[in-house]
mmCIF file of the N, C-alpha and C atoms, coordinates in Angstrom:
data_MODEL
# 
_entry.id   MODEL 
# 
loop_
_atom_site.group_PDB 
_atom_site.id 
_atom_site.type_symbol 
_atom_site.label_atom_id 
_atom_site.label_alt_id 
_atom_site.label_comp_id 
_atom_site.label_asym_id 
_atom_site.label_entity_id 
_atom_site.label_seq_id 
_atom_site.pdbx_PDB_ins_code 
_atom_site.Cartn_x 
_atom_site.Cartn_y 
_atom_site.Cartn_z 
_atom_site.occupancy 
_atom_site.B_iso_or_equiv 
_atom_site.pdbx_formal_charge 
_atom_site.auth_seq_id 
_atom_site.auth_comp_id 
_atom_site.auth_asym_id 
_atom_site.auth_atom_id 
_atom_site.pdbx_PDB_model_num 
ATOM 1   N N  . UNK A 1 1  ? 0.839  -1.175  0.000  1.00 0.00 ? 1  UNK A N  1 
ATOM 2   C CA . UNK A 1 1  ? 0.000  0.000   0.000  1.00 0.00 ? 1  UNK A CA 1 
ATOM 3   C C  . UNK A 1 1  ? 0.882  1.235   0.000  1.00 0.00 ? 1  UNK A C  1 
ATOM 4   N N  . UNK A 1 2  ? 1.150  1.608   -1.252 1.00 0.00 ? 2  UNK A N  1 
ATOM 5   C CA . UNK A 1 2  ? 2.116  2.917   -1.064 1.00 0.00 ? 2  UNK A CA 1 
ATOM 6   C C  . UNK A 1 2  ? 1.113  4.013   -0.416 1.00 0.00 ? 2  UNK A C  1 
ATOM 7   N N  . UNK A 1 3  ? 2.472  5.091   0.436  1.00 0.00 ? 3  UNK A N  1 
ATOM 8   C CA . UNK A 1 3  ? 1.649  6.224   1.406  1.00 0.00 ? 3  UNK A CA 1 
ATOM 9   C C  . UNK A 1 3  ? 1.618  5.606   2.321  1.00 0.00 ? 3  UNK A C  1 
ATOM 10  N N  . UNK A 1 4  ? 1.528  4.394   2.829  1.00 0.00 ? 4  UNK A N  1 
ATOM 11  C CA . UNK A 1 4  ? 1.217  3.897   4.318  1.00 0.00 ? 4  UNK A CA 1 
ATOM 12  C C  . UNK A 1 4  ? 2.851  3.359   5.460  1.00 0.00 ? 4  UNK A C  1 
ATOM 13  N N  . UNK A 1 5  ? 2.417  3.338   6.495  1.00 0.00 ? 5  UNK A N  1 
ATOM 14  C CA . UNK A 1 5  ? 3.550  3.085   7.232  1.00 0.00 ? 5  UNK A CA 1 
ATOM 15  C C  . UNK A 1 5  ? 3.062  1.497   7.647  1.00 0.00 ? 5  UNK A C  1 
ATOM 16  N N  . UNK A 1 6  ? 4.759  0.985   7.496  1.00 0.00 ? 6  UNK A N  1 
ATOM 17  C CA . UNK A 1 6  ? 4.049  -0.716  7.813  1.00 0.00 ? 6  UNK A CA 1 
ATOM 18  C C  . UNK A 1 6  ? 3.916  -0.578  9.089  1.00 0.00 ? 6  UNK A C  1 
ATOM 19  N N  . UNK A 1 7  ? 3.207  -1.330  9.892  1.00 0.00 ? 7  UNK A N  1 
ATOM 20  C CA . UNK A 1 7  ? 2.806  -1.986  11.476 1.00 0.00 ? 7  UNK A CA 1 
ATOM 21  C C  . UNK A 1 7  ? 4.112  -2.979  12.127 1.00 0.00 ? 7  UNK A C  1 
ATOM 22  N N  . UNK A 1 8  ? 4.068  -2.817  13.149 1.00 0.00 ? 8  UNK A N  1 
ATOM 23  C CA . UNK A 1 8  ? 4.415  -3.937  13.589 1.00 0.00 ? 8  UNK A CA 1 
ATOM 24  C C  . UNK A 1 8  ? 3.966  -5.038  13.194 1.00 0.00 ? 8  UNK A C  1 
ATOM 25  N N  . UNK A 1 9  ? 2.694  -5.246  13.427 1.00 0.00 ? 9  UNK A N  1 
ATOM 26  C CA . UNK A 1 9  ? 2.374  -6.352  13.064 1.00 0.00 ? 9  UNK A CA 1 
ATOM 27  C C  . UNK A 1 9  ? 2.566  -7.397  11.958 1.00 0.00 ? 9  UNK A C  1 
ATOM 28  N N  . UNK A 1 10 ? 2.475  -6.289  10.412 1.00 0.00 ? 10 UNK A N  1 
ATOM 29  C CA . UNK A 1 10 ? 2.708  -6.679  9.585  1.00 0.00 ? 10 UNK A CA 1 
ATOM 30  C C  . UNK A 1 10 ? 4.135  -7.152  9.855  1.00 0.00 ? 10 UNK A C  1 
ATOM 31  N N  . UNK A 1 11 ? 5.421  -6.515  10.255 1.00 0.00 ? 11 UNK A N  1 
ATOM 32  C CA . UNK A 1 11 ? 6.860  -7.340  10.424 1.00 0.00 ? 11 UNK A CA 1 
ATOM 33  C C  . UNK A 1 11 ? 6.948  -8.199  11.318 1.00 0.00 ? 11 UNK A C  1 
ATOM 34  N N  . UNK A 1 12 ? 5.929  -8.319  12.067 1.00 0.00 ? 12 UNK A N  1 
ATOM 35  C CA . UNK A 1 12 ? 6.017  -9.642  12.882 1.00 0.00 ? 12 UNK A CA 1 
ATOM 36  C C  . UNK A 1 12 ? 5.488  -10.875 12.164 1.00 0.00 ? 12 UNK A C  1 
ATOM 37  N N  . UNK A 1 13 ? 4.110  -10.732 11.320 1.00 0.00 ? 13 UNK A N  1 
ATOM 38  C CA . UNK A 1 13 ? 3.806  -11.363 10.423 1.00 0.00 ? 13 UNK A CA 1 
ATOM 39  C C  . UNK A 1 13 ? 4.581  -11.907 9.432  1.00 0.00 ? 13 UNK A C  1 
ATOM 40  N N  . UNK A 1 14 ? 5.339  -10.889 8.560  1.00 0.00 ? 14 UNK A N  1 
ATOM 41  C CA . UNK A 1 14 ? 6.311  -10.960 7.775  1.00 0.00 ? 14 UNK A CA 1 
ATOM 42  C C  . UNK A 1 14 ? 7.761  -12.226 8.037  1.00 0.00 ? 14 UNK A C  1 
ATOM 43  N N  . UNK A 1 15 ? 8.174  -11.666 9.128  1.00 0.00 ? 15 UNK A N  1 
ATOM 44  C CA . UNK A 1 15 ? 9.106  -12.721 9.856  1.00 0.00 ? 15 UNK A CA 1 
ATOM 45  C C  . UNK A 1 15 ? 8.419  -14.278 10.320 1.00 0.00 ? 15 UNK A C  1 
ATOM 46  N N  . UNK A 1 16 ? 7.349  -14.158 10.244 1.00 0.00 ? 16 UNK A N  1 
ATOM 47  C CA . UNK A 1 16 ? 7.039  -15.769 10.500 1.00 0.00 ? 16 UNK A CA 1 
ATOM 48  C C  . UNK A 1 16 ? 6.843  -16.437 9.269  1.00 0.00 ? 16 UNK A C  1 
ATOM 49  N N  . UNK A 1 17 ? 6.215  -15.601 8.220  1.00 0.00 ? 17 UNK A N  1 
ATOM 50  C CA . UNK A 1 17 ? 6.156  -16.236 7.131  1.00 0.00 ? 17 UNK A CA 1 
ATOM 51  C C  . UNK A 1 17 ? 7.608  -16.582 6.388  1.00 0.00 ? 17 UNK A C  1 
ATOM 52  N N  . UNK A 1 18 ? 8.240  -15.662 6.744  1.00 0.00 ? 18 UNK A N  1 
ATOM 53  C CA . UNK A 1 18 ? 9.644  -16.269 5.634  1.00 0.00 ? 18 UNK A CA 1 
ATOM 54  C C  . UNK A 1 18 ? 10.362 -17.292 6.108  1.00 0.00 ? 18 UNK A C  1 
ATOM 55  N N  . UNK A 1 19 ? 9.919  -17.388 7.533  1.00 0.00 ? 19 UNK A N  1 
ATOM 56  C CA . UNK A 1 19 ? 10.793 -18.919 7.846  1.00 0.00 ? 19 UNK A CA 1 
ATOM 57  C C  . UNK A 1 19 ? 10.465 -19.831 6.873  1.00 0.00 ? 19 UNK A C  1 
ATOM 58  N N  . UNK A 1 20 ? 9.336  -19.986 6.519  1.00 0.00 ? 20 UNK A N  1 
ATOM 59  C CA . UNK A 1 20 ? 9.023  -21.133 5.407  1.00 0.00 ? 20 UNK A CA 1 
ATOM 60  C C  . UNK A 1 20 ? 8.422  -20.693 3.930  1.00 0.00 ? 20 UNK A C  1 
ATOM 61  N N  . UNK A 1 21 ? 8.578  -19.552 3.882  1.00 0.00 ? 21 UNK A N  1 
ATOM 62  C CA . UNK A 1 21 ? 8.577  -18.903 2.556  1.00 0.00 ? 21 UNK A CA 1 
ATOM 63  C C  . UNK A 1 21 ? 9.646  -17.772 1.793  1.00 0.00 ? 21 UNK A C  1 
ATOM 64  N N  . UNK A 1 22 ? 9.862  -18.284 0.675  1.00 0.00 ? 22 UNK A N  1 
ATOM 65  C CA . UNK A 1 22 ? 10.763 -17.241 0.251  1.00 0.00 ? 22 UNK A CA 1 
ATOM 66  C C  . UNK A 1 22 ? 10.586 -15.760 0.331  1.00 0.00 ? 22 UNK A C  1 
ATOM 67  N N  . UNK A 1 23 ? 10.989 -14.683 -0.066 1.00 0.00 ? 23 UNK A N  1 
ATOM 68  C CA . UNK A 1 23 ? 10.607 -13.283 0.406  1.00 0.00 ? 23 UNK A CA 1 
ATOM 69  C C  . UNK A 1 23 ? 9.487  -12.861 -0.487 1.00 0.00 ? 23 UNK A C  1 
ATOM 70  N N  . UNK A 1 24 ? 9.619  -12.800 -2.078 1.00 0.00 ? 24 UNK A N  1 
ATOM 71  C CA . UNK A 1 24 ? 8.922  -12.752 -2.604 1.00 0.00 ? 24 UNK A CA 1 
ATOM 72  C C  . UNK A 1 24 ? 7.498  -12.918 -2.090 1.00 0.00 ? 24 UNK A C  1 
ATOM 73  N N  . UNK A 1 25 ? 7.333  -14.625 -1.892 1.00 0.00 ? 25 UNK A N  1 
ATOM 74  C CA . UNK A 1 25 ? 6.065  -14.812 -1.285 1.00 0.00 ? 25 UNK A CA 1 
ATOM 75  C C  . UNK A 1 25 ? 5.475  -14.217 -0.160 1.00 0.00 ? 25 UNK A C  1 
ATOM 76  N N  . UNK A 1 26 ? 6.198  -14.518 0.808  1.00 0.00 ? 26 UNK A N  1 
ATOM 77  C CA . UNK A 1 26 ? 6.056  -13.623 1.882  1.00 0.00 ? 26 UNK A CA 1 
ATOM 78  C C  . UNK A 1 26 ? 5.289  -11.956 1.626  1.00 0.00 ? 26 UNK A C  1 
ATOM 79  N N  . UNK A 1 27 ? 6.339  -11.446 1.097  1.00 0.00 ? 27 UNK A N  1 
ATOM 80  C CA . UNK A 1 27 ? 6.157  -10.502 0.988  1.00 0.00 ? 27 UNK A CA 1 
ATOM 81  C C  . UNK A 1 27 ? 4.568  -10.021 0.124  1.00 0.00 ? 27 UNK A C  1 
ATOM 82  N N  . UNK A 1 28 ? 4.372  -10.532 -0.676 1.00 0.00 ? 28 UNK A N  1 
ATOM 83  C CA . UNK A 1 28 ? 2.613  -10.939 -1.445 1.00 0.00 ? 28 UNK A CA 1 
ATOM 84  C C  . UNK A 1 28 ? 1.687  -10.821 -0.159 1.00 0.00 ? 28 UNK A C  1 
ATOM 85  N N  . UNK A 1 29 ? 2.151  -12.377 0.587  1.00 0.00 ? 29 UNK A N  1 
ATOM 86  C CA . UNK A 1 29 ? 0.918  -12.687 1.694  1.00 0.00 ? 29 UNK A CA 1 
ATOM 87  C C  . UNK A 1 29 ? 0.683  -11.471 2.877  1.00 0.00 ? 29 UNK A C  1 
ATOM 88  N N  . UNK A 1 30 ? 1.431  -10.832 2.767  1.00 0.00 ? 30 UNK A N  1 
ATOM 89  C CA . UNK A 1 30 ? 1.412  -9.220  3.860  1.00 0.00 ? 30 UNK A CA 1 
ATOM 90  C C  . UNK A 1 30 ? 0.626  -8.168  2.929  1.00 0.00 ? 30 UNK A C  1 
ATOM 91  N N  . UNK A 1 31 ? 1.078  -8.172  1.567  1.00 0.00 ? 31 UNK A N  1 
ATOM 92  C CA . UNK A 1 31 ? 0.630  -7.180  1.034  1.00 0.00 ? 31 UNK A CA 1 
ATOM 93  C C  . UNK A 1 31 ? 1.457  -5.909  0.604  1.00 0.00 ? 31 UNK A C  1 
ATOM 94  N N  . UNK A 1 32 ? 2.888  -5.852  0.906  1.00 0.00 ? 32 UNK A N  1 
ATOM 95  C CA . UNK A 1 32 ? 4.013  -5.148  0.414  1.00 0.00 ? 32 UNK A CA 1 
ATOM 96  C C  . UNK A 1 32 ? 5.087  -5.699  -0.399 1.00 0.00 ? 32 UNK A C  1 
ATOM 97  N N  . UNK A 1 33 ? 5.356  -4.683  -0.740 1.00 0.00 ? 33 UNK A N  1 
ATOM 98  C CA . UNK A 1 33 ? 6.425  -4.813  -1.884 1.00 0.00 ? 33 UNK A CA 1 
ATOM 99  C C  . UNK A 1 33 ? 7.504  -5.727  -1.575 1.00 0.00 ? 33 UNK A C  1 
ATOM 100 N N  . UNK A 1 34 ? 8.972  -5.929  -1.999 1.00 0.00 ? 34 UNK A N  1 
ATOM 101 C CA . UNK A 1 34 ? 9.871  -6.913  -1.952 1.00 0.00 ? 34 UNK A CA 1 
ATOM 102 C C  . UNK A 1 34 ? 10.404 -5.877  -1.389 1.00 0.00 ? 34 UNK A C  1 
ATOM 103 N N  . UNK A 1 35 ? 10.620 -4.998  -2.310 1.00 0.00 ? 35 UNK A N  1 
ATOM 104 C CA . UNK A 1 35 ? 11.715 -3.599  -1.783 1.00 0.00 ? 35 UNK A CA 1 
ATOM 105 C C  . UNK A 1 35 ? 11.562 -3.477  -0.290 1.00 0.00 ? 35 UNK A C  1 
ATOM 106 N N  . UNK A 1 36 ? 10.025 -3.180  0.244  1.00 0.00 ? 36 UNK A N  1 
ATOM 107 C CA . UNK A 1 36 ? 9.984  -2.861  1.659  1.00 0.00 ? 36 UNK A CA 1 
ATOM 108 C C  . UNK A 1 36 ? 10.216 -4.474  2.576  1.00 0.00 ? 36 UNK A C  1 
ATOM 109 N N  . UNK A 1 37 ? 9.991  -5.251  2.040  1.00 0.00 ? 37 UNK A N  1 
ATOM 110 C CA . UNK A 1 37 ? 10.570 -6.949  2.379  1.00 0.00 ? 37 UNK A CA 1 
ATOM 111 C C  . UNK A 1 37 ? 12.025 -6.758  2.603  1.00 0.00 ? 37 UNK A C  1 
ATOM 112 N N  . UNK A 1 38 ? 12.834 -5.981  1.993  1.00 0.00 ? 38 UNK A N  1 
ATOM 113 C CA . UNK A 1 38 ? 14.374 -6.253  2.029  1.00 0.00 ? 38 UNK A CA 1 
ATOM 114 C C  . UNK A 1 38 ? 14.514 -5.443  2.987  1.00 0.00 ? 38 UNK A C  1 
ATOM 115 N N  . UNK A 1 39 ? 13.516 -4.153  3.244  1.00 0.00 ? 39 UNK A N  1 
ATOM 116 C CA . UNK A 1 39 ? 14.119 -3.171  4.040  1.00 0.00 ? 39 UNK A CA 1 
ATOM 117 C C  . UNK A 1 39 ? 13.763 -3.330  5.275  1.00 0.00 ? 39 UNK A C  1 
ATOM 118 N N  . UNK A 1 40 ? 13.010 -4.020  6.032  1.00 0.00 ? 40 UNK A N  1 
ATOM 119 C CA . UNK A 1 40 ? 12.023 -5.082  6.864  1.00 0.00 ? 40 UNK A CA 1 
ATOM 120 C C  . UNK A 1 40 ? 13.666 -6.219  7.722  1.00 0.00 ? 40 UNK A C  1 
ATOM 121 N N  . UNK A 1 41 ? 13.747 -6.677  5.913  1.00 0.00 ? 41 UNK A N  1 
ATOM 122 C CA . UNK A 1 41 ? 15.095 -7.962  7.066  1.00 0.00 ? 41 UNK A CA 1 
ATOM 123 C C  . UNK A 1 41 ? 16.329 -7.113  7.370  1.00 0.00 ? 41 UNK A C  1 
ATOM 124 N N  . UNK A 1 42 ? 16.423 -5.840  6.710  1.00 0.00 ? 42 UNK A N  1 
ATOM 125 C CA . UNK A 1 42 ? 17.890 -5.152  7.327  1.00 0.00 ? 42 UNK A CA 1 
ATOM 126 C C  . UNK A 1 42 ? 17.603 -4.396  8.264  1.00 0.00 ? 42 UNK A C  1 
ATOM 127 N N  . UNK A 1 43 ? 16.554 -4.014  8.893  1.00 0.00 ? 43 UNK A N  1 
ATOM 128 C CA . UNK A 1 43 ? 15.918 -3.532  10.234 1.00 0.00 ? 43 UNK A CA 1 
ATOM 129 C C  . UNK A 1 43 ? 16.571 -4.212  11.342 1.00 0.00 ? 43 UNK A C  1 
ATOM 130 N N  . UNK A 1 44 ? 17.184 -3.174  12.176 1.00 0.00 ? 44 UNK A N  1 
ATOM 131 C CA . UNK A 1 44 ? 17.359 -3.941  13.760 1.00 0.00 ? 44 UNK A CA 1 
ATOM 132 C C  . UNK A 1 44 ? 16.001 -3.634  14.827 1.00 0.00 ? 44 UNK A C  1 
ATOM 133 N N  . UNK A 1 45 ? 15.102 -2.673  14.099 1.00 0.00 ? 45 UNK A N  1 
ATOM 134 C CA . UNK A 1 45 ? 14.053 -2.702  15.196 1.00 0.00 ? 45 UNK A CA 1 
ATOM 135 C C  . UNK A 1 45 ? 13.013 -2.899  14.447 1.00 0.00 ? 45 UNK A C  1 
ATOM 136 N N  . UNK A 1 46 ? 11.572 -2.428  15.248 1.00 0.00 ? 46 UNK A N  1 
ATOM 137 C CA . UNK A 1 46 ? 10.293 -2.971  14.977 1.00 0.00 ? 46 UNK A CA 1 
ATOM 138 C C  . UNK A 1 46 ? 10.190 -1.612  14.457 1.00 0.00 ? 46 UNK A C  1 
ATOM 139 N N  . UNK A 1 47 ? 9.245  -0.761  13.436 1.00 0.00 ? 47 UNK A N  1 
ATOM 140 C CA . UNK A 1 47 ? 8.785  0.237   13.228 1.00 0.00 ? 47 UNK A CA 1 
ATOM 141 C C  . UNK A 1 47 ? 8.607  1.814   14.240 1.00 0.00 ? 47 UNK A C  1 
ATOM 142 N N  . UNK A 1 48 ? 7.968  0.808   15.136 1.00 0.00 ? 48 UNK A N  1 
ATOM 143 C CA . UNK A 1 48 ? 7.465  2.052   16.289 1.00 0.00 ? 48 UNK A CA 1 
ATOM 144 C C  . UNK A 1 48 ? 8.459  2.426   17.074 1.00 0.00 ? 48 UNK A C  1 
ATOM 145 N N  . UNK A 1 49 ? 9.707  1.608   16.969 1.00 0.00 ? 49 UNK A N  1 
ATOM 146 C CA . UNK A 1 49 ? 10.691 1.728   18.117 1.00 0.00 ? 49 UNK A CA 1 
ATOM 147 C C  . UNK A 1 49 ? 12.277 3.045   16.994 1.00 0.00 ? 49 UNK A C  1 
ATOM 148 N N  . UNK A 1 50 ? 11.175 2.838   15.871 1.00 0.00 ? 50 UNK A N  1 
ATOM 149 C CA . UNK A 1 50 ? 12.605 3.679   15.110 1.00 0.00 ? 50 UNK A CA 1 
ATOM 150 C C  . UNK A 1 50 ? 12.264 5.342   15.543 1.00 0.00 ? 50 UNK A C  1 
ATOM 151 N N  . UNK A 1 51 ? 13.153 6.068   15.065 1.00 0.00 ? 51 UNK A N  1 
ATOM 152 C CA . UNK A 1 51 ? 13.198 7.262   15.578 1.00 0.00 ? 51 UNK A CA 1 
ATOM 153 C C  . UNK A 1 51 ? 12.536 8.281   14.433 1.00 0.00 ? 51 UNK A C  1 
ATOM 154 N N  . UNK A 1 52 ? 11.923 9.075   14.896 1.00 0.00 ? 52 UNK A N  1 
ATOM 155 C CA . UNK A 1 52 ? 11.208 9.879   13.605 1.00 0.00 ? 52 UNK A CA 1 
ATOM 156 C C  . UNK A 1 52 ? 12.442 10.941  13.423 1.00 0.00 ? 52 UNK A C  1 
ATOM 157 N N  . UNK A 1 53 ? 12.005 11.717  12.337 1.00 0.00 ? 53 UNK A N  1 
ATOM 158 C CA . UNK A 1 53 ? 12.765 13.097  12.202 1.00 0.00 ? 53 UNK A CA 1 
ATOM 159 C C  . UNK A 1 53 ? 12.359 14.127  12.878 1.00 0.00 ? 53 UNK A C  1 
ATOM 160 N N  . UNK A 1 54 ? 12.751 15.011  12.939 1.00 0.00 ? 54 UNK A N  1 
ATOM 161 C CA . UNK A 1 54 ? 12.585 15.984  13.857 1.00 0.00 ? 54 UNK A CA 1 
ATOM 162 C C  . UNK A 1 54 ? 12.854 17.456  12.710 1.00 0.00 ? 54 UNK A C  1 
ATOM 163 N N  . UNK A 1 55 ? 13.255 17.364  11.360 1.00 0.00 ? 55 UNK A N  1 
ATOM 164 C CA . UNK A 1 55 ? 13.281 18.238  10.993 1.00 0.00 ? 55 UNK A CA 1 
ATOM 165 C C  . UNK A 1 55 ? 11.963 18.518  9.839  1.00 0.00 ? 55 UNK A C  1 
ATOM 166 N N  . UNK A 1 56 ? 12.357 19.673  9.352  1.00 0.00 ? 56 UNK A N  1 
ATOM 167 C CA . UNK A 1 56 ? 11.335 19.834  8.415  1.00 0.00 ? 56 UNK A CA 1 
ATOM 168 C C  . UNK A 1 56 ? 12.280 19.013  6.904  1.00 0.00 ? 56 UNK A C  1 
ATOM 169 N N  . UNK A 1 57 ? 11.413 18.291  5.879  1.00 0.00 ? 57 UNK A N  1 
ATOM 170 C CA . UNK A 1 57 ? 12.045 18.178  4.957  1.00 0.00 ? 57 UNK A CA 1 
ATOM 171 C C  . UNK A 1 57 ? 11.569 18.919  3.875  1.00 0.00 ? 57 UNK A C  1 
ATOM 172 N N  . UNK A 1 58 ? 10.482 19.568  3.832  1.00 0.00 ? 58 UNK A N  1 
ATOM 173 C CA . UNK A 1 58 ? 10.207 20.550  2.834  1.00 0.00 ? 58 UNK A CA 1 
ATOM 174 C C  . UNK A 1 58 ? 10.250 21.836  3.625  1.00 0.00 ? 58 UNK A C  1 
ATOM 175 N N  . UNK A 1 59 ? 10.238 22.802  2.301  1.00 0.00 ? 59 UNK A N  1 
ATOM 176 C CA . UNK A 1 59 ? 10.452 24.092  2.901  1.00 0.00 ? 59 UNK A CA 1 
ATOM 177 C C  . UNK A 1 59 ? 8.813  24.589  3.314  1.00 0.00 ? 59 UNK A C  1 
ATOM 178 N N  . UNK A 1 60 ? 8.168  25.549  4.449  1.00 0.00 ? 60 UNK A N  1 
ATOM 179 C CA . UNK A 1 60 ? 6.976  25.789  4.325  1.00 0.00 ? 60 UNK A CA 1 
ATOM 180 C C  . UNK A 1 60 ? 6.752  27.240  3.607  1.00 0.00 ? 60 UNK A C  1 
ATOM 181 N N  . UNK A 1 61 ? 5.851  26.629  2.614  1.00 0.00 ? 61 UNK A N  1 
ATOM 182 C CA . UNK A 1 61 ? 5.905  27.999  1.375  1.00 0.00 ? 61 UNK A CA 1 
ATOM 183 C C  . UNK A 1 61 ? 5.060  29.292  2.057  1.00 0.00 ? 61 UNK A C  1 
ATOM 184 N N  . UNK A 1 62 ? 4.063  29.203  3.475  1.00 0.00 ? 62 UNK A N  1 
ATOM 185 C CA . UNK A 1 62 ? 3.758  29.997  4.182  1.00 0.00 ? 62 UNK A CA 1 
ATOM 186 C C  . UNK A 1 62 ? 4.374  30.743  5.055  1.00 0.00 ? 62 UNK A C  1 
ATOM 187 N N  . UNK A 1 63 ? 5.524  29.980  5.515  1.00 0.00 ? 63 UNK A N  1 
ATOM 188 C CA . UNK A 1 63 ? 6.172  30.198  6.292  1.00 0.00 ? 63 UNK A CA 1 
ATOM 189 C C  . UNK A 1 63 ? 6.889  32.114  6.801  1.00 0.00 ? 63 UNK A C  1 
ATOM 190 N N  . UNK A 1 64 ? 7.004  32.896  5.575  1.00 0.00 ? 64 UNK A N  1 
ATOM 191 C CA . UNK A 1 64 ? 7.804  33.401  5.718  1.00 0.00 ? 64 UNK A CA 1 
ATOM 192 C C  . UNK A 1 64 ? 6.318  34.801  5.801  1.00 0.00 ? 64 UNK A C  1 
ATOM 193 N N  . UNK A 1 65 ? 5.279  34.179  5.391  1.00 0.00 ? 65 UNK A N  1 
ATOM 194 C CA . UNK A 1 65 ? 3.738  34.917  5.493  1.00 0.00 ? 65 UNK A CA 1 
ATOM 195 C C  . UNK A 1 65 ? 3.481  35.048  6.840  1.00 0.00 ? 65 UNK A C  1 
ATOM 196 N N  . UNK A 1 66 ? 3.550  34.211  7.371  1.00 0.00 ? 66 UNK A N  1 
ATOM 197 C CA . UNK A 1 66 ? 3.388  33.801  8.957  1.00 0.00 ? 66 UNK A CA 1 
ATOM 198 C C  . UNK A 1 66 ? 3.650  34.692  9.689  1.00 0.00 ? 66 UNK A C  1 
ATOM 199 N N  . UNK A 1 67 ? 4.987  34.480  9.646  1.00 0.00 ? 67 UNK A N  1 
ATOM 200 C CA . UNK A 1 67 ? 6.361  35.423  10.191 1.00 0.00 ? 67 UNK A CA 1 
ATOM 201 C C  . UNK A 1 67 ? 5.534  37.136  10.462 1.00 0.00 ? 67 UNK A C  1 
ATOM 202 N N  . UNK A 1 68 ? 5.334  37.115  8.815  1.00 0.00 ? 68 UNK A N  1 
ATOM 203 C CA . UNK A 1 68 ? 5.522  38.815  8.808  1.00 0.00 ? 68 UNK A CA 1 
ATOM 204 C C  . UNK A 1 68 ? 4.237  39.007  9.793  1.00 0.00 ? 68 UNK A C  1 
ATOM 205 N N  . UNK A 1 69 ? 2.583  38.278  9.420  1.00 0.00 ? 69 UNK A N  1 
ATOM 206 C CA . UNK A 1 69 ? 1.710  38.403  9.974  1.00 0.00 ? 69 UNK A CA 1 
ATOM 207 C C  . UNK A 1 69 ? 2.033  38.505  11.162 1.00 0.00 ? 69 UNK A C  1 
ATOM 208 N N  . UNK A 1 70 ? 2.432  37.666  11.816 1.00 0.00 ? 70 UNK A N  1 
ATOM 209 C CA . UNK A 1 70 ? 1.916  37.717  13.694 1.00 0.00 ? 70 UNK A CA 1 
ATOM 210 C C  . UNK A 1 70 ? 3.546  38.557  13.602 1.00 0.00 ? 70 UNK A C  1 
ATOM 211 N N  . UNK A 1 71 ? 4.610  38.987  13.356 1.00 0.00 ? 71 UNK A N  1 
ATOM 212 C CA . UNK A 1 71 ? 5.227  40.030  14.406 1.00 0.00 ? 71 UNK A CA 1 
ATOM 213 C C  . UNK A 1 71 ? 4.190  41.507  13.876 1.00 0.00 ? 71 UNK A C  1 
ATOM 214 N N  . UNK A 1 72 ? 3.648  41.270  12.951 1.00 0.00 ? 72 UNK A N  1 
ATOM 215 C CA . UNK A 1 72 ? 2.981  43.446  12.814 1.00 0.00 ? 72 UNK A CA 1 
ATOM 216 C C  . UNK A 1 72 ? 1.509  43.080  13.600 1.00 0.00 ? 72 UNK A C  1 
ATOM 217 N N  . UNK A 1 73 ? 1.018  41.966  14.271 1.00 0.00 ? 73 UNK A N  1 
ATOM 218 C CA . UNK A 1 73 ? -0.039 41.283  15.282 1.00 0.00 ? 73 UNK A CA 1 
ATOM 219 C C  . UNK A 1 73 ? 0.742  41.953  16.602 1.00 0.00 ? 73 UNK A C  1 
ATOM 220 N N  . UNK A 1 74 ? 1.700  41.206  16.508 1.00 0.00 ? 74 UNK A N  1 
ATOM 221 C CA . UNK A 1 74 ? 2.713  41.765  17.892 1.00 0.00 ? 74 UNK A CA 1 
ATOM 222 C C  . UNK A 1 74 ? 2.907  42.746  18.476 1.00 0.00 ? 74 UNK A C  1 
ATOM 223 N N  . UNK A 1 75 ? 3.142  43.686  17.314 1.00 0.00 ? 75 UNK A N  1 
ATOM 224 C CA . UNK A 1 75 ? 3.700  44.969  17.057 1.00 0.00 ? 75 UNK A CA 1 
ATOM 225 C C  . UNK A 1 75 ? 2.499  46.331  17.460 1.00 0.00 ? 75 UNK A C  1 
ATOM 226 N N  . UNK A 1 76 ? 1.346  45.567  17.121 1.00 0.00 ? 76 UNK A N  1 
ATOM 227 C CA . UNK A 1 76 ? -0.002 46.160  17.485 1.00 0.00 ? 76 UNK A CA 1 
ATOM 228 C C  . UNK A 1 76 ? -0.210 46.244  18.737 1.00 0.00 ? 76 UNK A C  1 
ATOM 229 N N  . UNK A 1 77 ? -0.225 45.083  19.007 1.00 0.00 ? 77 UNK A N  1 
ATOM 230 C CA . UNK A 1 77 ? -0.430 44.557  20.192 1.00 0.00 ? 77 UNK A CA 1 
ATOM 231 C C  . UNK A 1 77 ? 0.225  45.718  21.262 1.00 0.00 ? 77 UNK A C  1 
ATOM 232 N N  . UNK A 1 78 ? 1.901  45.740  20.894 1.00 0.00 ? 78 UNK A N  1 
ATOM 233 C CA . UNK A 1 78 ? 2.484  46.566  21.901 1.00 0.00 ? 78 UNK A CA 1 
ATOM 234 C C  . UNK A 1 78 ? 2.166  47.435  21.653 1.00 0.00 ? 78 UNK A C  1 
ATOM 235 N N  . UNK A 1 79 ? 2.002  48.420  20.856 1.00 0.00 ? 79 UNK A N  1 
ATOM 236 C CA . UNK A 1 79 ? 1.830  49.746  21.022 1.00 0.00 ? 79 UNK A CA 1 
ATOM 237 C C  . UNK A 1 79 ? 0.318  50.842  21.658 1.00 0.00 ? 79 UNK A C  1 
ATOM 238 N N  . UNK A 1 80 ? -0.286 49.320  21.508 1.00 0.00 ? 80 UNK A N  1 
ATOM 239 C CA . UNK A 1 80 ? -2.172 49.658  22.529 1.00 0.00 ? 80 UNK A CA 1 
ATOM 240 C C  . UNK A 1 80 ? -1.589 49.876  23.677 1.00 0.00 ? 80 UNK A C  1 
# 
C-alpha cells in the first residue's frame, strides 16, 4: 500500500512467514512490496521503536507569510 507506514504487526507477520517462505512470497501474503521486504530484514528494530525526524524536509511555502503576519499582530499589540 504505497503512502502507508508498515505496522508492527505486519513485520512480525512478515518474519514468520519467511521462515518457510521465500521473500517474494512472503512478501505478497502481507501485502508489500519486496523492496519494503528487504528493508524489513535489514531492520534492527520494529517500526514504532525507530526514531522519527525531527526536521522539516520541505520548505513551508507559508512560512515566511506567517512570520511577517503575527510580528505586525505583535507589534499592534504593543503599542495599545
Amino acid at each position: 500500500m504505497p503512502g502507508q507506514r508498515i505496522t508492527d504487526q505486519q513485520v512480525k507477520r512478515y518474519k514468520e512467514l519467511r521462515n518457510t517462505l521465500p521473500q517474494e512470497a512472503a512478501a505478497a501474503k502481507i501485502g508489500i512490496s519486496v523492496r519494503t521486504a528487504r528493508r524489513i530484514e535489514h531492520a534492527a528494530v520494529l517500526p514504532s521503536q525507530q526514531l522519527r525526524r525531527q526536521w522539516r524536509t520541505h520548505r513551508d511555502p507559508q512560512g515566511a507569510c506567517q512570520n511577517r503576519t503575527l510580528t505586525m499582530a505583535l507589534l499592534s499589540l504593543r503599542s495599545d
